[in-house]
N, CA, C and O atoms as a Tripos MOL2 file, in Angstrom:
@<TRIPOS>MOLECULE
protein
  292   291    73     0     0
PROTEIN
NO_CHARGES

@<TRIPOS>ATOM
      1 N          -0.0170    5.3930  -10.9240 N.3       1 UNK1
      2 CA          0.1570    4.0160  -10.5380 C.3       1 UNK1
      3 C          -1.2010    3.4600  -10.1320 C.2       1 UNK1
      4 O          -2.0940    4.0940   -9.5700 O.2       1 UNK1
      5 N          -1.2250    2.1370  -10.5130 N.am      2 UNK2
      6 CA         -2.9190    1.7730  -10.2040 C.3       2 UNK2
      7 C          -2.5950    1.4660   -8.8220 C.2       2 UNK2
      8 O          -1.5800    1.8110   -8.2170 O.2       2 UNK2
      9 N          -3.6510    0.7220   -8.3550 N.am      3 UNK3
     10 CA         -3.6560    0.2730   -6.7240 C.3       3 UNK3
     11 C          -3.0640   -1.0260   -6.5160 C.2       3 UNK3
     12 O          -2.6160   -1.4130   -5.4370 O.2       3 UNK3
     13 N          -3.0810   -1.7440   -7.6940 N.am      4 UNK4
     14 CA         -2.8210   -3.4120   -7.6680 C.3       4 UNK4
     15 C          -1.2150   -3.6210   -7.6660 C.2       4 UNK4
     16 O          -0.5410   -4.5910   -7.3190 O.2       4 UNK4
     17 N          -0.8160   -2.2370   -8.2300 N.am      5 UNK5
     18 CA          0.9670   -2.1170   -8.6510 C.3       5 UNK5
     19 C           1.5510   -1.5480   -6.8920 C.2       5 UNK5
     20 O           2.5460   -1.9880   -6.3160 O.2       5 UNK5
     21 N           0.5620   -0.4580   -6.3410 N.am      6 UNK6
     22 CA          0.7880   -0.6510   -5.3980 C.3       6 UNK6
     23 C           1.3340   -1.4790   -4.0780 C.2       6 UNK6
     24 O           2.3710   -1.5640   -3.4210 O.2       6 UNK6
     25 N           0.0590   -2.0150   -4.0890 N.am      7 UNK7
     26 CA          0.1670   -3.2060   -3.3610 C.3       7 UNK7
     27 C           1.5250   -4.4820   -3.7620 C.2       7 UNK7
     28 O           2.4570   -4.7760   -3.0130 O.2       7 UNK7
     29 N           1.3430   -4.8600   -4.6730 N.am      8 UNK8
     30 CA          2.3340   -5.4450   -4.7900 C.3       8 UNK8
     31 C           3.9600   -5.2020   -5.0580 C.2       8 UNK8
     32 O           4.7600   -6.1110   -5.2830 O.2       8 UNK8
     33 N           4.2280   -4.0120   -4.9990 N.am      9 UNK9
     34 CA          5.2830   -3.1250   -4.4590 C.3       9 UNK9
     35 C           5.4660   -2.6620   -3.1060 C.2       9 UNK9
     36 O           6.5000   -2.1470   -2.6810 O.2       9 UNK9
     37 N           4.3220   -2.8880   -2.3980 N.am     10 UNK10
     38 CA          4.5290   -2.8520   -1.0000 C.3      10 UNK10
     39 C           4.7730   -3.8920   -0.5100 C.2      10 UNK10
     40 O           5.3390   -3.7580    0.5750 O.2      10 UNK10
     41 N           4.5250   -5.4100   -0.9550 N.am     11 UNK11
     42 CA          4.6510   -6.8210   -0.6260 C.3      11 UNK11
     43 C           6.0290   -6.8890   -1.2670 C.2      11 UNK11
     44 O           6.5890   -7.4110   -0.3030 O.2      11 UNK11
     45 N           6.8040   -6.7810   -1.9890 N.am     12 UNK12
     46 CA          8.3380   -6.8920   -2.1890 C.3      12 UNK12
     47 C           8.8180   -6.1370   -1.4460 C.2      12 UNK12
     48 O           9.7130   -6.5710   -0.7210 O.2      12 UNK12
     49 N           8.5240   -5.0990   -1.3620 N.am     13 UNK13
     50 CA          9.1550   -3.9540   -0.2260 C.3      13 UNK13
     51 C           9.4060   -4.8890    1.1950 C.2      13 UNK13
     52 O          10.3870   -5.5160    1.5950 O.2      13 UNK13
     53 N           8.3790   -4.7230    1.6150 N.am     14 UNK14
     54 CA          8.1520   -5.7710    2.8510 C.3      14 UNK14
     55 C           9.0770   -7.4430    2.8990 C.2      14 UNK14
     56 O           9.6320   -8.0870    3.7890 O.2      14 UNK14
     57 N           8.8510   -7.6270    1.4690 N.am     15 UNK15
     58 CA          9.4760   -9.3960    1.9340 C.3      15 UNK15
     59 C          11.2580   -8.9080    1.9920 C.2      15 UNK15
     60 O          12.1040   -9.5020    2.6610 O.2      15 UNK15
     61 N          11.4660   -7.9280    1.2820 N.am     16 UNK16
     62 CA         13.0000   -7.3290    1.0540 C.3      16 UNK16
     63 C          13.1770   -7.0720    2.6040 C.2      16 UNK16
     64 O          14.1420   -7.5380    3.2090 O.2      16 UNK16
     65 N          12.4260   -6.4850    3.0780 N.am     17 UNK17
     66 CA         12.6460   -5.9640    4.5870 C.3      17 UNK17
     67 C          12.7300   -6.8100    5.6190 C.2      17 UNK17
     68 O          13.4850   -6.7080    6.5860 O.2      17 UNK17
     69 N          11.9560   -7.6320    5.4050 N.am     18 UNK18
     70 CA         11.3680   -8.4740    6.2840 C.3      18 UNK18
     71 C          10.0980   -8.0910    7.3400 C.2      18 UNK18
     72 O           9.8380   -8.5380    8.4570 O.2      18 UNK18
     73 N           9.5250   -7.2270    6.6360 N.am     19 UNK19
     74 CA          8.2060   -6.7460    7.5880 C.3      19 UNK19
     75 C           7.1540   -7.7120    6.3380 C.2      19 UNK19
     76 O           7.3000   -8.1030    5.1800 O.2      19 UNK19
     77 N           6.2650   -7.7640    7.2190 N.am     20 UNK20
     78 CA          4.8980   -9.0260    7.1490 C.3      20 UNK20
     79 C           4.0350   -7.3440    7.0590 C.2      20 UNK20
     80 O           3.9420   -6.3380    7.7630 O.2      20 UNK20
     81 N           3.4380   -7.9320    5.4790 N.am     21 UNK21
     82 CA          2.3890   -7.4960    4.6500 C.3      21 UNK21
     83 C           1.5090   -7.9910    4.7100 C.2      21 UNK21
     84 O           1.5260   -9.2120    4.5500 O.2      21 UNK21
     85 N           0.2150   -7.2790    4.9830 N.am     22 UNK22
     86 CA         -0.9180   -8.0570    4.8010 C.3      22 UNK22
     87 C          -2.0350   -7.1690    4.2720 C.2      22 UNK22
     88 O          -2.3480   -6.1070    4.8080 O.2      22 UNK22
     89 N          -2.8570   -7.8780    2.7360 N.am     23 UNK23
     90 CA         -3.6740   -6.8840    2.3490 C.3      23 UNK23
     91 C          -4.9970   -7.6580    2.8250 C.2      23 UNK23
     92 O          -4.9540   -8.8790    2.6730 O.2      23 UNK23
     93 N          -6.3750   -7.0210    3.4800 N.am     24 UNK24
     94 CA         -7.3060   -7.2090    4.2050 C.3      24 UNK24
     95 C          -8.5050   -7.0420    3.6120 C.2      24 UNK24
     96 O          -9.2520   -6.1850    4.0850 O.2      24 UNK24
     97 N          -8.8690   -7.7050    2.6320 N.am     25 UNK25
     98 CA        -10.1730   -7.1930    2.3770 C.3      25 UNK25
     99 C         -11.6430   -7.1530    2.8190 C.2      25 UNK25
    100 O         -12.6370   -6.5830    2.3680 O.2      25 UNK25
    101 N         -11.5280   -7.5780    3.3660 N.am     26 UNK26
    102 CA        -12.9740   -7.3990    4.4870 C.3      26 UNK26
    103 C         -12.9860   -6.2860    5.3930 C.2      26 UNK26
    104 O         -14.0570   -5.7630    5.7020 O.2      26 UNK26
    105 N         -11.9610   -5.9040    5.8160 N.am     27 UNK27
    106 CA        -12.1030   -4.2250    6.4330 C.3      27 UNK27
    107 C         -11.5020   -3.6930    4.8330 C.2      27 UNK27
    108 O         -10.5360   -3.9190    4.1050 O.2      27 UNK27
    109 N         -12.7520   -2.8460    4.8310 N.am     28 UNK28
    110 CA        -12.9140   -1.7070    3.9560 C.3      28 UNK28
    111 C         -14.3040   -2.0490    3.2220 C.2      28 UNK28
    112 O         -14.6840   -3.1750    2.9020 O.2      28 UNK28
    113 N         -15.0500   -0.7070    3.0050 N.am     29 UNK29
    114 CA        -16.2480   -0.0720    2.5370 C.3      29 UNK29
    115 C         -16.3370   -1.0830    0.5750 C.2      29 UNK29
    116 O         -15.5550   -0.9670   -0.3680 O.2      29 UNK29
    117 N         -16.9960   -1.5320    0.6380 N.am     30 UNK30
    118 CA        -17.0010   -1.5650   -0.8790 C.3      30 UNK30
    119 C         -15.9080   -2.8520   -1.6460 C.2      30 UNK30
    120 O         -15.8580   -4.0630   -1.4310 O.2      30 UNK30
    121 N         -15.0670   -1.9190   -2.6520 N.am     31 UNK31
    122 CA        -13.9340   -2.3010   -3.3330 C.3      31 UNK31
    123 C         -12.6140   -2.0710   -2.6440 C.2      31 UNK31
    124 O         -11.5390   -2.5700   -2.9760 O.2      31 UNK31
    125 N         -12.8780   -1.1100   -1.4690 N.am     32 UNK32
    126 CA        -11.9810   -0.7880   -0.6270 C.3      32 UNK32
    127 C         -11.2120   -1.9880    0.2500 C.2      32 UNK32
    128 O         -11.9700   -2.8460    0.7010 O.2      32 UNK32
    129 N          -9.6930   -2.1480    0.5590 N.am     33 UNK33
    130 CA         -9.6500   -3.2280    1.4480 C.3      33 UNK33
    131 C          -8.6610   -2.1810    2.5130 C.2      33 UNK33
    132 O          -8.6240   -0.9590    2.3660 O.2      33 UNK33
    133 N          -7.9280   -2.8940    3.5370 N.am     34 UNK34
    134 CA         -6.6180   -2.0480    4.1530 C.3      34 UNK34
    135 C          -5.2680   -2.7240    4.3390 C.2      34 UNK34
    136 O          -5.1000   -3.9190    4.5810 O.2      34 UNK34
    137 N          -4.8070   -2.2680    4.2670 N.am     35 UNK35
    138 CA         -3.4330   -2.8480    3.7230 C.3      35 UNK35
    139 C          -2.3140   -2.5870    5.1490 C.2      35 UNK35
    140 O          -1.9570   -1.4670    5.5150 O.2      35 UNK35
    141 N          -1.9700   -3.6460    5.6860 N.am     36 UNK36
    142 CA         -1.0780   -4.0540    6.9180 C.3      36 UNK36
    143 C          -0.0220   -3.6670    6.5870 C.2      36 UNK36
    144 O          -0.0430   -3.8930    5.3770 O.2      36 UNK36
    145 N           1.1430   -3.1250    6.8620 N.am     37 UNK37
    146 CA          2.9370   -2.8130    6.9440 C.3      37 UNK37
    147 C           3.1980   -2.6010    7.7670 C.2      37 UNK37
    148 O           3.1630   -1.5210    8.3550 O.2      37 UNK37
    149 N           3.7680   -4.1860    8.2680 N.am     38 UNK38
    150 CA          4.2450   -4.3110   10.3540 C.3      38 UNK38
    151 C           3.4000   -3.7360   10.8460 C.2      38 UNK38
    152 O           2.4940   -3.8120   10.0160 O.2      38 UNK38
    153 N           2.9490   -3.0280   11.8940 N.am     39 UNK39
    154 CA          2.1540   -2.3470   12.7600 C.3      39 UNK39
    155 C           1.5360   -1.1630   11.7800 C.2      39 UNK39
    156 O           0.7160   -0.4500   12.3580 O.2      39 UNK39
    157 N           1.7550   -0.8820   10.5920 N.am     40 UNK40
    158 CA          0.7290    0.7580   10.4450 C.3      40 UNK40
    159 C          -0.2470    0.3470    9.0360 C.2      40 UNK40
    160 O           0.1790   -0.4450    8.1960 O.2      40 UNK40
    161 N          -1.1920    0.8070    8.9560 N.am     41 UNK41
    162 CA         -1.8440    0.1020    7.7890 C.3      41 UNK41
    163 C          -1.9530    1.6930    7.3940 C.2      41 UNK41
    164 O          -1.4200    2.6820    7.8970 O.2      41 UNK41
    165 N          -3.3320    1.4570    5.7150 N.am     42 UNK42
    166 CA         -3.6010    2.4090    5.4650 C.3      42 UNK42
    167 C          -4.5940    1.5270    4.9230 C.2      42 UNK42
    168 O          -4.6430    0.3090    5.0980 O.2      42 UNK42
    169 N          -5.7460    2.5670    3.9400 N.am     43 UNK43
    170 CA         -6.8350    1.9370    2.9100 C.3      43 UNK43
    171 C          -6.5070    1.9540    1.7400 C.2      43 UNK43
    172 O          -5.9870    2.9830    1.3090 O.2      43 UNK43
    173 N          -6.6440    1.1940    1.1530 N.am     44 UNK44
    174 CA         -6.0790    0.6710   -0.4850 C.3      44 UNK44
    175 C          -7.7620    1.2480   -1.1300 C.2      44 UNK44
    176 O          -8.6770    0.8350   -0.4170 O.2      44 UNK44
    177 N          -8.1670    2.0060   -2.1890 N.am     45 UNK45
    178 CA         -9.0990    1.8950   -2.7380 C.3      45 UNK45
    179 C          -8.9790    0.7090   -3.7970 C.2      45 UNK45
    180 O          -8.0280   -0.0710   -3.8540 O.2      45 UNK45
    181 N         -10.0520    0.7000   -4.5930 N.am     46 UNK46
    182 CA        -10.1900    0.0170   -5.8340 C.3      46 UNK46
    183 C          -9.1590   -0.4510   -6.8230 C.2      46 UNK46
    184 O          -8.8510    0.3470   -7.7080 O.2      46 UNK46
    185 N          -8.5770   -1.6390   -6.8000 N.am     47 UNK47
    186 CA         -7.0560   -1.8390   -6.6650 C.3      47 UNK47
    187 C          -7.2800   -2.1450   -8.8270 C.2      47 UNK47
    188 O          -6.3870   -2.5880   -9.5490 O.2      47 UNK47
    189 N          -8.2960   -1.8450   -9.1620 N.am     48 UNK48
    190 CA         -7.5130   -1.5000  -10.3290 C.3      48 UNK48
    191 C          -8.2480    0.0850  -11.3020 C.2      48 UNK48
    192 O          -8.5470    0.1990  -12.4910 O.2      48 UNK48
    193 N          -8.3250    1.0950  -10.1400 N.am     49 UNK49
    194 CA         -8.2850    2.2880  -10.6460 C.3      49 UNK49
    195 C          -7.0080    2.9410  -10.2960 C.2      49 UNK49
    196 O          -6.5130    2.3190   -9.3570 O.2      49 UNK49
    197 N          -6.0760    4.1900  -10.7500 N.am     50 UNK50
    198 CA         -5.3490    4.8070  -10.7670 C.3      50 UNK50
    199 C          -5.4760    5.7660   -9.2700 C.2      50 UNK50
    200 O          -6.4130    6.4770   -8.9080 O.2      50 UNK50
    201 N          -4.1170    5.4720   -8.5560 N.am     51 UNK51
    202 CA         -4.0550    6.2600   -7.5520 C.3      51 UNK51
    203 C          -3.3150    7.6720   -7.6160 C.2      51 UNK51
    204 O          -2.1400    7.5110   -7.9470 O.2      51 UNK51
    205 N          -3.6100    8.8450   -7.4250 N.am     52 UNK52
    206 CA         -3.1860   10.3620   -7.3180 C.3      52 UNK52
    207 C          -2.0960   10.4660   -7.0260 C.2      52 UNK52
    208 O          -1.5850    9.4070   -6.6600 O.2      52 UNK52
    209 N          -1.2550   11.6110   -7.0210 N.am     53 UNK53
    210 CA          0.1420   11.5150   -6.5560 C.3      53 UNK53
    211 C          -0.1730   12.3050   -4.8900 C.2      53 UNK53
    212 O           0.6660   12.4570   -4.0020 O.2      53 UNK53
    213 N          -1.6520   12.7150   -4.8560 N.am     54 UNK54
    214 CA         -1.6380   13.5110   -3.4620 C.3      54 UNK54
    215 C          -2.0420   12.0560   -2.2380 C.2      54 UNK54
    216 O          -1.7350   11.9320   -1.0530 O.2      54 UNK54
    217 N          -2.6110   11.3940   -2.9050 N.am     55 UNK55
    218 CA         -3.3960   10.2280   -2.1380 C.3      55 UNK55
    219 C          -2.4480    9.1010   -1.9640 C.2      55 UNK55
    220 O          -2.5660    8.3670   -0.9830 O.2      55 UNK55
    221 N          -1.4150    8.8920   -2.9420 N.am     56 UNK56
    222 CA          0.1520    8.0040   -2.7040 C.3      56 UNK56
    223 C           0.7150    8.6000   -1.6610 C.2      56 UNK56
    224 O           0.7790    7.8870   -0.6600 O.2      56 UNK56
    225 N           1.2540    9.9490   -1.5420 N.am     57 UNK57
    226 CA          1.8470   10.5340   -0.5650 C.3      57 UNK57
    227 C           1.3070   10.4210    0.7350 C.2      57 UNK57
    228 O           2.0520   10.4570    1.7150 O.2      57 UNK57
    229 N           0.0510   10.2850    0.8410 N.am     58 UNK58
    230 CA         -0.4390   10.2180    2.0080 C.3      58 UNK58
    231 C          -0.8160    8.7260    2.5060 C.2      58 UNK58
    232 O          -1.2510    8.5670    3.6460 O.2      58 UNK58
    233 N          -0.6270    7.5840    1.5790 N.am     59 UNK59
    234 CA         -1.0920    6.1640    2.0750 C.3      59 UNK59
    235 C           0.3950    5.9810    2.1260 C.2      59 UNK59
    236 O           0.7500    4.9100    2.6170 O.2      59 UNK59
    237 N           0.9800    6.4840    1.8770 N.am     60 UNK60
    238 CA          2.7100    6.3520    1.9070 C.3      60 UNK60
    239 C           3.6440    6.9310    3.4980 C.2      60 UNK60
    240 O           4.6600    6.4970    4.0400 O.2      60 UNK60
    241 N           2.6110    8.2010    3.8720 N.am     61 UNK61
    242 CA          3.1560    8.7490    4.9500 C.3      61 UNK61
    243 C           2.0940    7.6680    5.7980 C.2      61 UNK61
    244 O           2.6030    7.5010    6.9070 O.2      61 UNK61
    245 N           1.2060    7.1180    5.7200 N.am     62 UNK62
    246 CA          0.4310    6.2010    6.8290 C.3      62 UNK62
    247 C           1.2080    4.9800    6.9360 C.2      62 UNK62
    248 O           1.0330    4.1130    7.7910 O.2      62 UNK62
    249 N           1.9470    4.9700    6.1520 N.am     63 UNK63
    250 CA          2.6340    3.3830    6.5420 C.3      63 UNK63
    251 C           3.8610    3.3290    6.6660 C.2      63 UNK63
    252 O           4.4220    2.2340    6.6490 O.2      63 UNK63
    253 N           4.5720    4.5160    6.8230 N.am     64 UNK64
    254 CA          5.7100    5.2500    7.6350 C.3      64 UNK64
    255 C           6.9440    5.4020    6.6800 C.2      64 UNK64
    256 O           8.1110    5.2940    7.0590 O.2      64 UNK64
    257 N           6.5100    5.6890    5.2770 N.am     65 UNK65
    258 CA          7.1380    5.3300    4.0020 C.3      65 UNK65
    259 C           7.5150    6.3630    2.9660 C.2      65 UNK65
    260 O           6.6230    7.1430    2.6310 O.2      65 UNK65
    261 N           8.3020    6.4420    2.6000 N.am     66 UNK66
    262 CA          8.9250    7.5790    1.5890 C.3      66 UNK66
    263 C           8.5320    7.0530   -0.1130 C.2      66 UNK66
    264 O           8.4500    5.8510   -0.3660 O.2      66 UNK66
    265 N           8.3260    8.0520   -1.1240 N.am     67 UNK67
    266 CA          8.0770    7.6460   -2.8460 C.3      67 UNK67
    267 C           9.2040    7.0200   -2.8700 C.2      67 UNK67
    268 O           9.0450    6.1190   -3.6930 O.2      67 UNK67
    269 N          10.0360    6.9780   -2.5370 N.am     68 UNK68
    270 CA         11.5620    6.7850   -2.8870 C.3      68 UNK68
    271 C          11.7930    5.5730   -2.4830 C.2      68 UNK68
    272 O          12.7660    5.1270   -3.0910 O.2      68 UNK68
    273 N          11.3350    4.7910   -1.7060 N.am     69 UNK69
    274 CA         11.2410    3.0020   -1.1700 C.3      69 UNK69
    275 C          10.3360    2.4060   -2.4990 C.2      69 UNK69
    276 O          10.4770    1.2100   -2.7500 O.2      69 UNK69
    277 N           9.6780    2.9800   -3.1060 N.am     70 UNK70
    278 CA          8.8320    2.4860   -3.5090 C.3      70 UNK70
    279 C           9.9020    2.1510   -4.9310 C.2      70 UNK70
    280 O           9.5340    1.2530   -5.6890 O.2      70 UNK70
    281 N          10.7810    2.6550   -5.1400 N.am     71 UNK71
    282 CA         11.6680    2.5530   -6.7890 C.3      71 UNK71
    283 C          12.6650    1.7130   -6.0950 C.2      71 UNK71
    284 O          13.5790    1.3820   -6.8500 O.2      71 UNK71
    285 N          12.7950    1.1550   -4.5860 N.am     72 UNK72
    286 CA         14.3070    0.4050   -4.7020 C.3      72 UNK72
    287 C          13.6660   -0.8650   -5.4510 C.2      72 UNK72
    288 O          12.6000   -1.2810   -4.9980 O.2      72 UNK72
    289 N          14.2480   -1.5300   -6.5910 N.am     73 UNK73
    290 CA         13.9580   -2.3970   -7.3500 C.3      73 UNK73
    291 C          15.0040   -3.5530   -7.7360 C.2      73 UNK73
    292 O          14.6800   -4.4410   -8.5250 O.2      73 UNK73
@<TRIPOS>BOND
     1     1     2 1
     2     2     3 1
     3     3     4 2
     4     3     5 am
     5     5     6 1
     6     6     7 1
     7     7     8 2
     8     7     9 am
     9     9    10 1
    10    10    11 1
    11    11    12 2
    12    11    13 am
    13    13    14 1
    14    14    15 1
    15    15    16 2
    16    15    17 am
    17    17    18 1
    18    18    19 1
    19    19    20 2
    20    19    21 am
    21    21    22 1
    22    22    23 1
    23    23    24 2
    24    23    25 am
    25    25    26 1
    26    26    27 1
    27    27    28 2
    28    27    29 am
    29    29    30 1
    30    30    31 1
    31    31    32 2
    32    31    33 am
    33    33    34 1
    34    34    35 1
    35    35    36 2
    36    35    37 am
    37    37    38 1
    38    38    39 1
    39    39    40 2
    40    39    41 am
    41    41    42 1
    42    42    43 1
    43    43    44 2
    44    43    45 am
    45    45    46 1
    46    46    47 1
    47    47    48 2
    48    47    49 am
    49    49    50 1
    50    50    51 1
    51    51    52 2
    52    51    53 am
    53    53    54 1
    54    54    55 1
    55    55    56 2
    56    55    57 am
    57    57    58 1
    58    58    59 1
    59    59    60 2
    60    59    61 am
    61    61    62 1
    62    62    63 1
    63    63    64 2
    64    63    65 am
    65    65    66 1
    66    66    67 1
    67    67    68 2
    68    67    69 am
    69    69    70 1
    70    70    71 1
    71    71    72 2
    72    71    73 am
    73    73    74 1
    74    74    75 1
    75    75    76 2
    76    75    77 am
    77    77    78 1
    78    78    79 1
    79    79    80 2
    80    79    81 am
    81    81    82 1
    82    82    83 1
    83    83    84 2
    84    83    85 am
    85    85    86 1
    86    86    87 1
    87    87    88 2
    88    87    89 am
    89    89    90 1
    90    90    91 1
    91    91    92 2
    92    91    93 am
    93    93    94 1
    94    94    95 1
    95    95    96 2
    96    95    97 am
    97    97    98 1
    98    98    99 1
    99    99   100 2
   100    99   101 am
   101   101   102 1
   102   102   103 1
   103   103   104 2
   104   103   105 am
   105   105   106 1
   106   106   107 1
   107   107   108 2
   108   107   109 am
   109   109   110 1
   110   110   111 1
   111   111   112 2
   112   111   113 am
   113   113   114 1
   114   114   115 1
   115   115   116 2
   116   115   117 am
   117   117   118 1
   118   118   119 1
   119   119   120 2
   120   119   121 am
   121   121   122 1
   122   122   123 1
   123   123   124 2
   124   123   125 am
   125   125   126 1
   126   126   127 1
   127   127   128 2
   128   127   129 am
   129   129   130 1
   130   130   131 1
   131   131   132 2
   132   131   133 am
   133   133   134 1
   134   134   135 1
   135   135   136 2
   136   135   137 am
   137   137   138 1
   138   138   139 1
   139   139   140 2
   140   139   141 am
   141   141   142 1
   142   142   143 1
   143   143   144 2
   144   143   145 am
   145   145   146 1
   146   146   147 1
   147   147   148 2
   148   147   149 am
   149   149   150 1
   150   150   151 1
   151   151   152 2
   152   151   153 am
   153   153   154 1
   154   154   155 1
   155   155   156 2
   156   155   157 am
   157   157   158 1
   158   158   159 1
   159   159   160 2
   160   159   161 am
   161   161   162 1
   162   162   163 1
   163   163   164 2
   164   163   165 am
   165   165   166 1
   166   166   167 1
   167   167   168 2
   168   167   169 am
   169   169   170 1
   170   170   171 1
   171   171   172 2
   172   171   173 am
   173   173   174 1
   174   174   175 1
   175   175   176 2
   176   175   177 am
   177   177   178 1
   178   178   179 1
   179   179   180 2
   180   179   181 am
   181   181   182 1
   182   182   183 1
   183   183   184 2
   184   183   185 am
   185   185   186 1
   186   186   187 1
   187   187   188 2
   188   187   189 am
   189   189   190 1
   190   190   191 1
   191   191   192 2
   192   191   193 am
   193   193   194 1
   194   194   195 1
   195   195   196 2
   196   195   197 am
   197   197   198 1
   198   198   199 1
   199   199   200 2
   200   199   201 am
   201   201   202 1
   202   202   203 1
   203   203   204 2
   204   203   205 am
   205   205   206 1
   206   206   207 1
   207   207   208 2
   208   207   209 am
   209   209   210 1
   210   210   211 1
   211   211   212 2
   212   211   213 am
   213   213   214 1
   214   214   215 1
   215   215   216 2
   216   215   217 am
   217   217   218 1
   218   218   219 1
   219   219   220 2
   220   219   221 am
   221   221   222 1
   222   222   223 1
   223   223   224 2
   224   223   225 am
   225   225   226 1
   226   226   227 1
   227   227   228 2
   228   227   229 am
   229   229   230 1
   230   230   231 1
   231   231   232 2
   232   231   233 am
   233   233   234 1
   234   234   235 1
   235   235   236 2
   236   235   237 am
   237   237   238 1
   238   238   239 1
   239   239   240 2
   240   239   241 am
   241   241   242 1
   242   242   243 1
   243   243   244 2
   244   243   245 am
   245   245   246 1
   246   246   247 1
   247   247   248 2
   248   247   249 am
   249   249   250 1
   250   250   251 1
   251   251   252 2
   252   251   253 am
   253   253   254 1
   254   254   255 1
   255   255   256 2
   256   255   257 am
   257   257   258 1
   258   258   259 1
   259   259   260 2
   260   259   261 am
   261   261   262 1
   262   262   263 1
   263   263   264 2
   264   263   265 am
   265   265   266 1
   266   266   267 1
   267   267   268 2
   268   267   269 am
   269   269   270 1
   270   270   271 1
   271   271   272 2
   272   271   273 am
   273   273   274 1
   274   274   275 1
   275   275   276 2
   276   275   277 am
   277   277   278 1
   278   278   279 1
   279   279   280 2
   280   279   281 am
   281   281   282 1
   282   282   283 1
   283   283   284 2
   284   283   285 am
   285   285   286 1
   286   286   287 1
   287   287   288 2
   288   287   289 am
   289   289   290 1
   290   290   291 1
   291   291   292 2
@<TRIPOS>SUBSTRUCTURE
     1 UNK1         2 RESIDUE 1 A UNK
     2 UNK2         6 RESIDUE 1 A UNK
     3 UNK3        10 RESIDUE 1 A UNK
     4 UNK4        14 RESIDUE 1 A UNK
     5 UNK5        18 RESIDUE 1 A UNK
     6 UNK6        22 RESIDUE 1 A UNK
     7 UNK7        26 RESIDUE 1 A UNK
     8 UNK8        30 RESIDUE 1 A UNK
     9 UNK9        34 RESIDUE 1 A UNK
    10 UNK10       38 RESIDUE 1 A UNK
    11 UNK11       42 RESIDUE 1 A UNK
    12 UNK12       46 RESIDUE 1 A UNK
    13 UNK13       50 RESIDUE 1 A UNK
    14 UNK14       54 RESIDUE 1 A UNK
    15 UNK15       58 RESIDUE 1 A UNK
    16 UNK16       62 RESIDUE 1 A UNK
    17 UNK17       66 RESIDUE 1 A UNK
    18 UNK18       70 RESIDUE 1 A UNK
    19 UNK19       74 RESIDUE 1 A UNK
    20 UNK20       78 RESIDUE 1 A UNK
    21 UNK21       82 RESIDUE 1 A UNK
    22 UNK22       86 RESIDUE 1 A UNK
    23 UNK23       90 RESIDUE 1 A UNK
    24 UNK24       94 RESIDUE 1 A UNK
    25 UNK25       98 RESIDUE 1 A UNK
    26 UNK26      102 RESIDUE 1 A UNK
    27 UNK27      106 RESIDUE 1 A UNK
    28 UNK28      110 RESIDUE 1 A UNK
    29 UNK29      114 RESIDUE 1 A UNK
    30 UNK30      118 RESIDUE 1 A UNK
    31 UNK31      122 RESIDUE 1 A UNK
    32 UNK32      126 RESIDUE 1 A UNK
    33 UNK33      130 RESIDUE 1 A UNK
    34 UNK34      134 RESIDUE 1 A UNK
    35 UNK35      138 RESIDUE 1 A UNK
    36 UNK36      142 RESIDUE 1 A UNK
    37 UNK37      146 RESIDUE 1 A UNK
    38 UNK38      150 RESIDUE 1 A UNK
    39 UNK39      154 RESIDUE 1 A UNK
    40 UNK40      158 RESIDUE 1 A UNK
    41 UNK41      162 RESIDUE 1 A UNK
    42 UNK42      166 RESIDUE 1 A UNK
    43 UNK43      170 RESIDUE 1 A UNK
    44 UNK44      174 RESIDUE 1 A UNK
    45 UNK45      178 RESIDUE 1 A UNK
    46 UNK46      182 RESIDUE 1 A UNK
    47 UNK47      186 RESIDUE 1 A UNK
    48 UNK48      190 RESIDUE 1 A UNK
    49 UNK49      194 RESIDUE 1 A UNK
    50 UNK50      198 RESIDUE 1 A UNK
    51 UNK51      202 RESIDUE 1 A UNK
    52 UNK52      206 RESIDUE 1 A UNK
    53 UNK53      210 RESIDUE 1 A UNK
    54 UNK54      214 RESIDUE 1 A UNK
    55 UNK55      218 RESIDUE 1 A UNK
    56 UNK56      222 RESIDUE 1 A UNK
    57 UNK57      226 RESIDUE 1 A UNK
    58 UNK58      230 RESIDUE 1 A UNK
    59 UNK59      234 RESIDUE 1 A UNK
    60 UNK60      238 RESIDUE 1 A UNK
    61 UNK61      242 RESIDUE 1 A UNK
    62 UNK62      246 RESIDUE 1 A UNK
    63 UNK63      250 RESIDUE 1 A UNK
    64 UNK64      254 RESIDUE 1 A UNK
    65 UNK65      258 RESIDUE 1 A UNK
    66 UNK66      262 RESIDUE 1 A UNK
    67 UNK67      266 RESIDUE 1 A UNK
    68 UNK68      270 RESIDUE 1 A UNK
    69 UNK69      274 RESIDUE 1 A UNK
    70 UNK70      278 RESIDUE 1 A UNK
    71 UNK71      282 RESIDUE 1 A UNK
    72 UNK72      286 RESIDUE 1 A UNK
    73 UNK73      290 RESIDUE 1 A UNK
């Protein structure tokens, strides 16, 4: 999954929920930005290179989130 599909699967996630998304680009290094979900963020790299399945799992456990939220569609 790239980073951009990300993100904007975390912003439906969120508007479905009703938690307030916010992606930040000025905090973060570079191409890097960080990405708000209610109170827990994480860092989004380069939102149109391909993200890992080890590095999803873990920007996924930072924002208090299961792979499995990510397919309710």
């Amino acid at each position: 999954m790239k980073a951009k599909d990300f993100v904007r699967r975390i912003q439906r996630l969120g508007k479905r929920r009703g938690i307030a998304v916010v992606l930040d680009r000025r905090h973060g290094k570079g191409s890097h930005a960080t990405l708000y979900y209610g109170g827990r963020k994480t860092t989004v790299k380069d939102r149109r290179k391909e993200i890992g399945p080890g590095l999803l799992a873990a920007m996924l456990a930072q924002l208090g989130l299961k792979g499995n939220d990510l397919s309710e569609d």
